[in-house]
C-alpha positions in Angstrom: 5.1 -18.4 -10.2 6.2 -15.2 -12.5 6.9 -15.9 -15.7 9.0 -13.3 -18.2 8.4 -10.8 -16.2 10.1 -7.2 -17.3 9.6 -3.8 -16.6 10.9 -0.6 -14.5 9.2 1.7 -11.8 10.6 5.4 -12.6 11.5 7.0 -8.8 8.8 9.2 -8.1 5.8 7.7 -10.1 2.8 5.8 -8.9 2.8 2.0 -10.5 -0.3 -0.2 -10.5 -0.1 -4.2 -10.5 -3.5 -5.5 -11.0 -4.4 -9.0 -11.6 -7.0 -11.7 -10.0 -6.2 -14.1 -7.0 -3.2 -16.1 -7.6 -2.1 -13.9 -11.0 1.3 -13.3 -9.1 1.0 -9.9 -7.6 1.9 -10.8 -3.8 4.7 -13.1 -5.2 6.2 -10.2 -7.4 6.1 -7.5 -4.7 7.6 -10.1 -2.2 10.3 -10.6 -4.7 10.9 -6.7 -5.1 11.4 -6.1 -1.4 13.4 -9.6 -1.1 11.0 -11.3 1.2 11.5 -14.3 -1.1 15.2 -14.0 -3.2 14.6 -13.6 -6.7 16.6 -15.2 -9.5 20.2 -13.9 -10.0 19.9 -10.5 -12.1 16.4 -10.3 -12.2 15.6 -7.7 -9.8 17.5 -4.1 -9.2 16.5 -1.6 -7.1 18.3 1.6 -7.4 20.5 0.8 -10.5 21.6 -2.4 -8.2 21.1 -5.7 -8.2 18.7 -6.6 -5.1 21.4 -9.6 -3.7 23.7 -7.2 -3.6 22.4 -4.7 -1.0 22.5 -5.6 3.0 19.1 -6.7 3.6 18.6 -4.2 6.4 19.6 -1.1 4.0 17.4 -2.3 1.3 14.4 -2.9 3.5 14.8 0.8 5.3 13.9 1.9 1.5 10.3 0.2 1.8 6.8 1.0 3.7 4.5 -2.3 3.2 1.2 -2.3 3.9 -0.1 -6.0 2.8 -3.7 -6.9 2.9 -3.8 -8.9 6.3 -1.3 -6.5 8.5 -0.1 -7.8 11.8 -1.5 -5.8 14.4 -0.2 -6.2 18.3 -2.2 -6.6 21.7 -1.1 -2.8 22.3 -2.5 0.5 21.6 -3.6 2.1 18.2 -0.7 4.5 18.9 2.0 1.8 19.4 0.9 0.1 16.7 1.1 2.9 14.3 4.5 3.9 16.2 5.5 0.4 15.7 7.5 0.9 12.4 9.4 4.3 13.9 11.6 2.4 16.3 14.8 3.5 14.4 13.9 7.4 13.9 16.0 9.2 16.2 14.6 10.5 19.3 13.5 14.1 19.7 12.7 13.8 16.0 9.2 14.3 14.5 7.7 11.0 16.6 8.8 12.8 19.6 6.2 15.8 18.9 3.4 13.3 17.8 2.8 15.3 14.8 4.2 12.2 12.6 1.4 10.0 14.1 -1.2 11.9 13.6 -0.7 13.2 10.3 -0.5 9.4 9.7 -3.3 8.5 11.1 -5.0 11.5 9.4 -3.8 10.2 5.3 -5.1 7.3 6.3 -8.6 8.0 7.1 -8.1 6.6 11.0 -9.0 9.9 12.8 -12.6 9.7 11.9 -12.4 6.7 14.1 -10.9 8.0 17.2 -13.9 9.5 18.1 -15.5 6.0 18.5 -12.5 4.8 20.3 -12.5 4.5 23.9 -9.3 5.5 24.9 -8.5 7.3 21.9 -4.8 7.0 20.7 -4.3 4.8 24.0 -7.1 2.0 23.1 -6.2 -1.3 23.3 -7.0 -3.1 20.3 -6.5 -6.7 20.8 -3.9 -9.2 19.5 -4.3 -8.9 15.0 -6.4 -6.3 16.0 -9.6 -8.2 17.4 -11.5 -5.2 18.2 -11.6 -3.5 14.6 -13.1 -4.1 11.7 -11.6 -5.3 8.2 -11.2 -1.7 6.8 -10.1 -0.2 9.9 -7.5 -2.8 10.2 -6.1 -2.1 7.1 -6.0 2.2 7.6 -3.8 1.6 10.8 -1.4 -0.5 8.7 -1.7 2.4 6.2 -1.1 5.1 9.0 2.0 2.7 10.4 3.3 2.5 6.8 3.0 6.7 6.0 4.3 7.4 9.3 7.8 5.4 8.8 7.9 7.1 5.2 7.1 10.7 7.0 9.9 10.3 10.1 11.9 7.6 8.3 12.5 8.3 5.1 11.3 5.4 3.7 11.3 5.8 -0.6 8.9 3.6 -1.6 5.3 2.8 -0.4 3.8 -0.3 -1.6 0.2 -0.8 -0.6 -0.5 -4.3 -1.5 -4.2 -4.9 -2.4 -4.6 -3.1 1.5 -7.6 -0.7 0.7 -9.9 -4.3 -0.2 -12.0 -3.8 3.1 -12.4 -0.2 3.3 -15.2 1.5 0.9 -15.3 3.6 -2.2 -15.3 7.0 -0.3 -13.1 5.9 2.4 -10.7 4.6 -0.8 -10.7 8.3 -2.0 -10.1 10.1 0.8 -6.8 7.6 1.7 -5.6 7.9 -2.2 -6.2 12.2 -2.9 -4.0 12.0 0.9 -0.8 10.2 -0.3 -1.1 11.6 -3.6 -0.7 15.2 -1.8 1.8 13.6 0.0 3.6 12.2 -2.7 3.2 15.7 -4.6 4.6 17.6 -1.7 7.6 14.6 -0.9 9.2 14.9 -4.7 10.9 11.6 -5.3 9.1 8.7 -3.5 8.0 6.0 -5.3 4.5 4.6 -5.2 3.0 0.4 -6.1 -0.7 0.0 -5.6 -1.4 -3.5 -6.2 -5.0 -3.9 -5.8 -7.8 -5.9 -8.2 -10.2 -2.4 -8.1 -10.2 -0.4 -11.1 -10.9 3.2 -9.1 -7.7 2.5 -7.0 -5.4 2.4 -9.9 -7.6 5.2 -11.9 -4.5 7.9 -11.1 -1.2 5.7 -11.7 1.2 6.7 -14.2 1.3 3.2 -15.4 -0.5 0.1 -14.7 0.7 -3.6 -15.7 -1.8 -6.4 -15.4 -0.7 -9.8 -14.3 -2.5 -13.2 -15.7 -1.2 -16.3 -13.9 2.3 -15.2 -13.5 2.9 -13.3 -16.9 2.4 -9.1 -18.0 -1.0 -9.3 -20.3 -1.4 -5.8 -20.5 0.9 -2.6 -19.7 0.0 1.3 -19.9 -1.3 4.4 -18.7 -5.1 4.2 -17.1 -6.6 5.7 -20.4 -4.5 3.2 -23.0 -5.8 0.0 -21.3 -9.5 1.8 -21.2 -9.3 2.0 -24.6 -7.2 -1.4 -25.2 -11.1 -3.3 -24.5 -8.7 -6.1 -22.3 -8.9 -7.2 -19.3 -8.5 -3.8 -17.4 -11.3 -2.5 -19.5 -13.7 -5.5 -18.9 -12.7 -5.5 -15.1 -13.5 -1.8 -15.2 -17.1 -2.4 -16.8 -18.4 -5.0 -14.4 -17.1 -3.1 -11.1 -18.9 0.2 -12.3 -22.2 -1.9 -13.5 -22.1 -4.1 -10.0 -21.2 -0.9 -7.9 -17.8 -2.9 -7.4 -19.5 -4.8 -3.8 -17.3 -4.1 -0.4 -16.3 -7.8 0.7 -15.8 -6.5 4.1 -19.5 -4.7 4.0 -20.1 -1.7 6.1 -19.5 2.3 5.9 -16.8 2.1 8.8 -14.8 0.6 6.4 
């Protein structure tokens, strides 16, 4: 449940939404890409109200990567292709160069050399045959590939780099940040609970069950000594532990 709830995302800047388990973070992007219908006049995207654009239209403006990402009993490339079924055909996913520049920002093509098949192994229905953090960079790579070919304006990457490791992190954030840099105008939410992952946002607001405790750049809430501050002390003294455990990531 959100409670009082108010701020704005500037198009082209990179927002981070951090908060524990079950502070409201999943609920408020759900609300922002009207996977659950907020309140009446609470929610505008693009000077308009969010019930008043055609749900098709208004999800075309979103790539999504959530934590657990649905993978299919297919290949690694269909599943990265997945999200480019509208994009007109002889377009950039015609020449592959789409895919893998995907697969690249997201960290993937280390993996390929591991793969079987390459781009044509199967991986298994929710993706059996991967791990945790490799899971997670092919959603990223299906997500930057739809905003590469299809124009989508904002990436949200909702607490999706959890599994994959510090380095791996880096490597996936310097990418879309070039990405962003080079692509003027799109519009970036990390939601995520790790400090480093929200070190480079323009602003950061910090969600305690349901309600903003805490709003600013990086530095300000550094030097606030809140929550993001605390949060930021105990990951850098416990080397912030990978859940999902391993350097594949």
């Amino acid at each position: 449940m959100l409670d009082d709830i108010s701020f704005s995302i500037k198009k082209g800047s990179v927002t981070g939404i951090m908060g524990r388990t079950g502070s409201g973070k999943s609920t408020l992007v759900k609300a922002i890409t009207r996977v659950v219908d907020p309140p009446a006049g609470t929610v505008f995207i693009k000077g308009i109200e969010s019930a008043s654009w055609d749900l098709t239209e208004l999800r075309k403006l979103f790539g999504v990567t959530p934590q657990d990402s649905f993978l299919f009993s297919d290949s690694i490339k269909n599943n990265i292709a997945y999200a480019l079924e509208d994009v007109p055909a002889g377009g950039e996913r015609a020449s592959g160069e789409t895919l893998g520049r995907a697969a690249t920002l997201a960290a993937l093509d280390r993996d390929f050399a591991v793969f079987a098949e390459g781009w044509d192994t199967l991986i298994g229905e929710r993706g059996l045959t991967l791990s945790g953090g490799q899971k997670q960079r092919a959603a990223i790579a299906r997500s930057v590939a739809a905003g590469l070919a299809a124009g989508r304006e904002i990436l949200i990457l909702d607490d999706s780099l959890s599994a994959v490791d510090a380095e791996t992190e880096k490597k996936i954030l310097d990418g879309l940040f070039e990405l962003f840099r080079e692509k003027s105008g799109r519009t970036m939410i990390i939601v995520s609970h790790r400090v480093s992952a929200l070190s480079r946002a323009d602003e950061v607001v910090v969600l305690e069950e349901g309600r903003i405790v805490e709003r600013g750049t990086p530095e300000e809430l550094a030097a606030l000594g809140g929550v993001y501050a605390r949060t930021a002390a105990l990951q850098s003294l416990g080397g912030e532990l990978n859940p999902a455990g391993g350097g594949h990531g």
